[in-house]
C-alpha positions as CSV (number, residue, x, y, z in Angstrom):
1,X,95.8,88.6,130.6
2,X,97.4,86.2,128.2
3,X,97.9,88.2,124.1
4,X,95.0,86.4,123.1
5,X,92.8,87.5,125.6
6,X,93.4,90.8,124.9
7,X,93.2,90.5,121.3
8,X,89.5,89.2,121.8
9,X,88.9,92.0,124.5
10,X,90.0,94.7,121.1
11,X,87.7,92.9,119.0
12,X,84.6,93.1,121.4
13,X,85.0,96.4,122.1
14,X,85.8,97.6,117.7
15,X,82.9,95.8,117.1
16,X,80.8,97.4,120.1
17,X,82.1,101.0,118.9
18,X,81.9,100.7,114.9
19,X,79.0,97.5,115.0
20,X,80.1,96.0,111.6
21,X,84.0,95.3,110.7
22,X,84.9,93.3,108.2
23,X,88.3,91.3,108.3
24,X,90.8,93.2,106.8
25,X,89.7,96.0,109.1
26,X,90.2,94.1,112.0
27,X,93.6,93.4,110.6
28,X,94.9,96.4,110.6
29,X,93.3,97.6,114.0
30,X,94.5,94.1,115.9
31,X,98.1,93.5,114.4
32,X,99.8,97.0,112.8
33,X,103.0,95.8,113.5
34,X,105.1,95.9,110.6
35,X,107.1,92.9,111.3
36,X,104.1,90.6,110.8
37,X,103.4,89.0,107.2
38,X,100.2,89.6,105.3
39,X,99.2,85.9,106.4
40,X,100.5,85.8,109.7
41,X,98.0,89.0,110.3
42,X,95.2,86.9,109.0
43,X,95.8,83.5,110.6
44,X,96.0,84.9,113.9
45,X,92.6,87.4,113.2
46,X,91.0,84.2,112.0
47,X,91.8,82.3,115.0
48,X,90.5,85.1,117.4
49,X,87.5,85.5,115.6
50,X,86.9,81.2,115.3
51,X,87.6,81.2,119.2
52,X,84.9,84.2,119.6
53,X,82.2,82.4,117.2
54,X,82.4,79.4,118.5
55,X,81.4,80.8,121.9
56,X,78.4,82.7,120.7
57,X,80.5,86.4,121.3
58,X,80.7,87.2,117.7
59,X,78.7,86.6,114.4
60,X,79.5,87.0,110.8
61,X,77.7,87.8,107.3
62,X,78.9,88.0,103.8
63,X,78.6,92.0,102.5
64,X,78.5,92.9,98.9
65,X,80.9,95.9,98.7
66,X,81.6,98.1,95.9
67,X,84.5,100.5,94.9
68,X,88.1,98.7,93.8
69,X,86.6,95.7,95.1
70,X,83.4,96.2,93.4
71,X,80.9,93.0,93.1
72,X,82.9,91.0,95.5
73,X,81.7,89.7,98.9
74,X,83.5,90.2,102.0
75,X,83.3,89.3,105.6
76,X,81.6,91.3,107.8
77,X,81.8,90.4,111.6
78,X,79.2,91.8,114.4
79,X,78.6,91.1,117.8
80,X,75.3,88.6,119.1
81,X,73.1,89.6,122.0
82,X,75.7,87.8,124.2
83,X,78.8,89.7,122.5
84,X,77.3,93.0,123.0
85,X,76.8,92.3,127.1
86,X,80.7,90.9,127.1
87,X,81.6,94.0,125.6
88,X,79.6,96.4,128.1
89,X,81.1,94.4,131.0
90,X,84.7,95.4,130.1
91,X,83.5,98.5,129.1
92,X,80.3,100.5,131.4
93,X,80.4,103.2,128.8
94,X,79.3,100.8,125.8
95,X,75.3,100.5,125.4
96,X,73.4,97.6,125.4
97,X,71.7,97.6,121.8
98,X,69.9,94.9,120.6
99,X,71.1,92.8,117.8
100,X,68.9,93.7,115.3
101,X,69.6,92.6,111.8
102,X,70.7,95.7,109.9
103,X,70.6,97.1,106.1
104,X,73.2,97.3,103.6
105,X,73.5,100.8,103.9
106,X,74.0,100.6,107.5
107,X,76.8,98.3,107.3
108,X,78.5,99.7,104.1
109,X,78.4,103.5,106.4
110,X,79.9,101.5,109.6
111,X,82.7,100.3,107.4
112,X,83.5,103.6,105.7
113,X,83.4,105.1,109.5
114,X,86.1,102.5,110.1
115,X,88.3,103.4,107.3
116,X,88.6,106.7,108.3
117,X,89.4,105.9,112.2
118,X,92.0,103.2,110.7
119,X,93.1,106.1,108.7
120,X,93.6,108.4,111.4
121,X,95.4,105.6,113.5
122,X,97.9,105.0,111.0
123,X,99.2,108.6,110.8
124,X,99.5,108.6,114.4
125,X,101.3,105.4,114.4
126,X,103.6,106.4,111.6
127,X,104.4,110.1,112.6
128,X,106.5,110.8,115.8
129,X,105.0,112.0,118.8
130,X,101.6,112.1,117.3
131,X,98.6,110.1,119.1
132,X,95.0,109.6,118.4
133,X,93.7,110.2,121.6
134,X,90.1,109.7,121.2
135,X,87.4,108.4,118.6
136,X,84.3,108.7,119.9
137,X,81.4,106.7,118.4
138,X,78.0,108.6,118.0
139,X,75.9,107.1,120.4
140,X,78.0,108.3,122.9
141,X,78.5,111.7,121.1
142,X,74.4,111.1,121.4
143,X,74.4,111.1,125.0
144,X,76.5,113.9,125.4
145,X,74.6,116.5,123.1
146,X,71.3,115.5,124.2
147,X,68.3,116.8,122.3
148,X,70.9,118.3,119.2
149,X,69.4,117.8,115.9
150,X,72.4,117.1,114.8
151,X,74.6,113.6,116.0
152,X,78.2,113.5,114.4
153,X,79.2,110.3,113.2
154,X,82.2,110.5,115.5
155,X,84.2,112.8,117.6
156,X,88.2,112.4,117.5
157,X,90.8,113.8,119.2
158,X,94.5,114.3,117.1
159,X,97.8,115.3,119.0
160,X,101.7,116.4,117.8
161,X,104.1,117.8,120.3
162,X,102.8,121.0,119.5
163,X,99.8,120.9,118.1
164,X,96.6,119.2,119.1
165,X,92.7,119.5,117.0
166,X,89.2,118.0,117.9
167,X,87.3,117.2,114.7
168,X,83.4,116.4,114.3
169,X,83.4,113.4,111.5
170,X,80.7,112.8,109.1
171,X,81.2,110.0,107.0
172,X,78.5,111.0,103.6
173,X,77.9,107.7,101.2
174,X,76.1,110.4,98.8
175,X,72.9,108.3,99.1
176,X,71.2,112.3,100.3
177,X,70.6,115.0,98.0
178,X,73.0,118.1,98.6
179,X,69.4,120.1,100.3
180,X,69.1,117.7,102.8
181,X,73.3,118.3,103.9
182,X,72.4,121.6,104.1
183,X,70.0,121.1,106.6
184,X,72.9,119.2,108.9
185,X,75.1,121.9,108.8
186,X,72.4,123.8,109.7
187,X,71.9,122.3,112.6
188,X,75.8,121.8,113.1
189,X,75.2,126.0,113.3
190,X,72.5,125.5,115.8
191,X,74.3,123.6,118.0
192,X,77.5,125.9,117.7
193,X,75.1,129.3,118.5
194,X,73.5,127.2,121.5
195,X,76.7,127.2,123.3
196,X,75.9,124.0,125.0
197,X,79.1,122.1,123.7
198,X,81.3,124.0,126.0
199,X,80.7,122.4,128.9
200,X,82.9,119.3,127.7
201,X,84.9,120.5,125.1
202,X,87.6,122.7,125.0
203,X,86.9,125.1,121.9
204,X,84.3,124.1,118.9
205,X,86.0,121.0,116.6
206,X,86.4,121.1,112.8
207,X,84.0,119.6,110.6
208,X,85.4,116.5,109.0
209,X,83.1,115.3,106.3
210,X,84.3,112.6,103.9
211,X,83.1,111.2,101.0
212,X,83.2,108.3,98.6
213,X,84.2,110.5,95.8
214,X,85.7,113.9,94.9
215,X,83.0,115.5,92.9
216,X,80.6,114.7,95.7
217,X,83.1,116.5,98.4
218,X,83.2,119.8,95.8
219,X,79.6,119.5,95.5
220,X,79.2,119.6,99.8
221,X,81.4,122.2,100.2
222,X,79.5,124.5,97.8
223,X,76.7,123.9,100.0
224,X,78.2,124.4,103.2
225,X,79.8,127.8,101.7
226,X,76.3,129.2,100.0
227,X,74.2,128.4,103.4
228,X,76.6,129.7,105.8
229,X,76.5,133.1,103.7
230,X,73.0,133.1,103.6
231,X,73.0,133.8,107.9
232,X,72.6,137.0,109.3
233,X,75.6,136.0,111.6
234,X,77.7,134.9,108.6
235,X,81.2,136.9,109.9
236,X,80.7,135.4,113.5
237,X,80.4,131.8,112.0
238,X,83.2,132.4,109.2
239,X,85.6,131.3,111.9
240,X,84.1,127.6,111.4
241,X,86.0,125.2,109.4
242,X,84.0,122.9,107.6
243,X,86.5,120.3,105.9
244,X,85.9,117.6,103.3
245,X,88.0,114.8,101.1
246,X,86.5,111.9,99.4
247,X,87.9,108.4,101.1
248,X,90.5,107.5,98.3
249,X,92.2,110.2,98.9
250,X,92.3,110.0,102.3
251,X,93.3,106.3,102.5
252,X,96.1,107.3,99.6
253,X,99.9,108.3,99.8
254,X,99.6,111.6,102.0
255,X,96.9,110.1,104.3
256,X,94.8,112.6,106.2
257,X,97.4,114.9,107.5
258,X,98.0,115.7,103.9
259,X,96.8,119.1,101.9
260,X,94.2,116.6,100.6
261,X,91.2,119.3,102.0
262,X,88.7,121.2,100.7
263,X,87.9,124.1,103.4
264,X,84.4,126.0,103.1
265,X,85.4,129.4,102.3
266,X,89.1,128.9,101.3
267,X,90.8,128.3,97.6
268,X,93.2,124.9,97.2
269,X,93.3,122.0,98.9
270,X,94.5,122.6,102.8
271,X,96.2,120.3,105.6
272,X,94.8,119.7,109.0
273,X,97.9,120.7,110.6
274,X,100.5,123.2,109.7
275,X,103.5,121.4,108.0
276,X,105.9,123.0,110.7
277,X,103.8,121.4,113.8
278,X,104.3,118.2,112.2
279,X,107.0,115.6,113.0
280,X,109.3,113.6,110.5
281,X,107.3,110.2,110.0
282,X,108.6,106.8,111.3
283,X,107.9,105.3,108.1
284,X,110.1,106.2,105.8
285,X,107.3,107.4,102.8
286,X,106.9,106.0,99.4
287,X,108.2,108.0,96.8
288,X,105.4,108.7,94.0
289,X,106.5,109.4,90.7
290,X,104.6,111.5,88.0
């Protein structure tokens, strides 16, 4: 296959996992190779993308996001009808969805979802010997869990030398009251009691939940900590780690493998993995002064 053809295969299959992408996201998951310039990256994006539009593969709308960008419209790129069966022929384990037009919310949560993969790939990339080894959207997560009340936004798989974590992602815009979160971890409880989750993974994940601002992951964690002391079985499930950090944080200098959590049931903010089953980063880091 010639570098464009697999650059177009990527995008099918990003935009068959995440559904929306908008360009600077398919940037960064296309070209991370530091030796490109900013607009070398997004000539050669734009010329991928113009080559799937024209053939009908690829389709693209103009999304009003907020945040550091707030009020501004950005790209946002999807796949047709005919993008989504290209994408399940290279692929069997993508699903055929129909291309149905979708909301605002819908995209703005498929972007966030993005942002934290693209986070997660980047302290791989940058760290020695570390690999993302899985990010598992939740339709297929879906399949697997069957009649759960519960469907993670995604499933992902993170890997040192020496030290290796699954995590459970929920990606929370703060458009649901804290009363209805309770109810998901809840059922993330249900599902852990059940038992069924051991047939295809190795030990119960951590609970990733981020948010799109601090006070709303201090807020969550409250919630998670008052309902899971509320249950009769409250020892047996205090060996759960539910973890949250709002999205600026993440996407900041220490990046997720940072002590940038807040843990249900624990004081200070706490790092995914323990500083001494880390490796020295490729990148040499930015120093940040006060």
């Amino acid at each position: 296959m010639t570098l464009t053809a697999v650059r177009e295969r990527e995008v099918l299959l990003r935009l068959a996992r995440f559904r929306s992408l908008n360009t600077a996201q398919l940037e960064r998951f296309l070209l991370p190779e530091p030796a490109l310039t900013t607009g070398s990256r997004r000539v050669i994006t734009m010329q991928i993308l113009g080559s799937l539009r024209r053939r009908g593969l690829v389709a693209r709308s103009a999304h009003l996001v907020g945040g550091p960008g707030g009020g501004s419209a950005r790209l946002v790129y999807h796949l047709t009808d005919a993008g989504q069966r290209s994408a399940a022929g290279l692929d069997p384990s993508v699903r055929l969805r129909q291309g149905r037009r979708q909301g605002s919310l819908f995209v703005e949560h498929a972007l966030m979802c993005a942002e934290v993969a693209l986070a997660f790939h980047e302290a791989a990339r940058t760290h020695r010997g570390h690999e993302l080894g899985e990010w598992m959207p939740d339709w297929q997560i879906a399949e697997l869990l069957g009649s759960s009340r519960v469907v993670p936004d995604a499933l992902l798989t993170y890997s040192t030398r020496n030290w290796v974590f699954d995590a459970f992602v929920e990606v929370d815009l703060g458009s649901e009251r804290p009363r209805r979160f309770a109810e998901k971890i809840a059922a993330y409880l249900d599902l852990y009691r059940r038992g069924g989750w051991r047939r295809w993974l190795r030990a119960w994940p951590l609970v990733l939940t981020i948010t799109d601002n601090a006070a709303r992951a201090c807020v969550l964690k409250k919630t998670t900590e008052d309902l899971v002391l509320r249950q009769r079985d409250a020892l047996r499930l205090s060996r759960l780690e539910f973890d949250f950090a709002a999205l600026p944080t993440l996407l900041g200098l220490e990046g997720p493998l940072g002590a940038i959590w807040q843990v249900a049931g624990r004081e200070g903010l706490q790092r995914l993995i323990p500083e001494d089953a880390q490796e020295p980063s490729e990148v040499a880091p930015t120093v940040a002064t006060r």
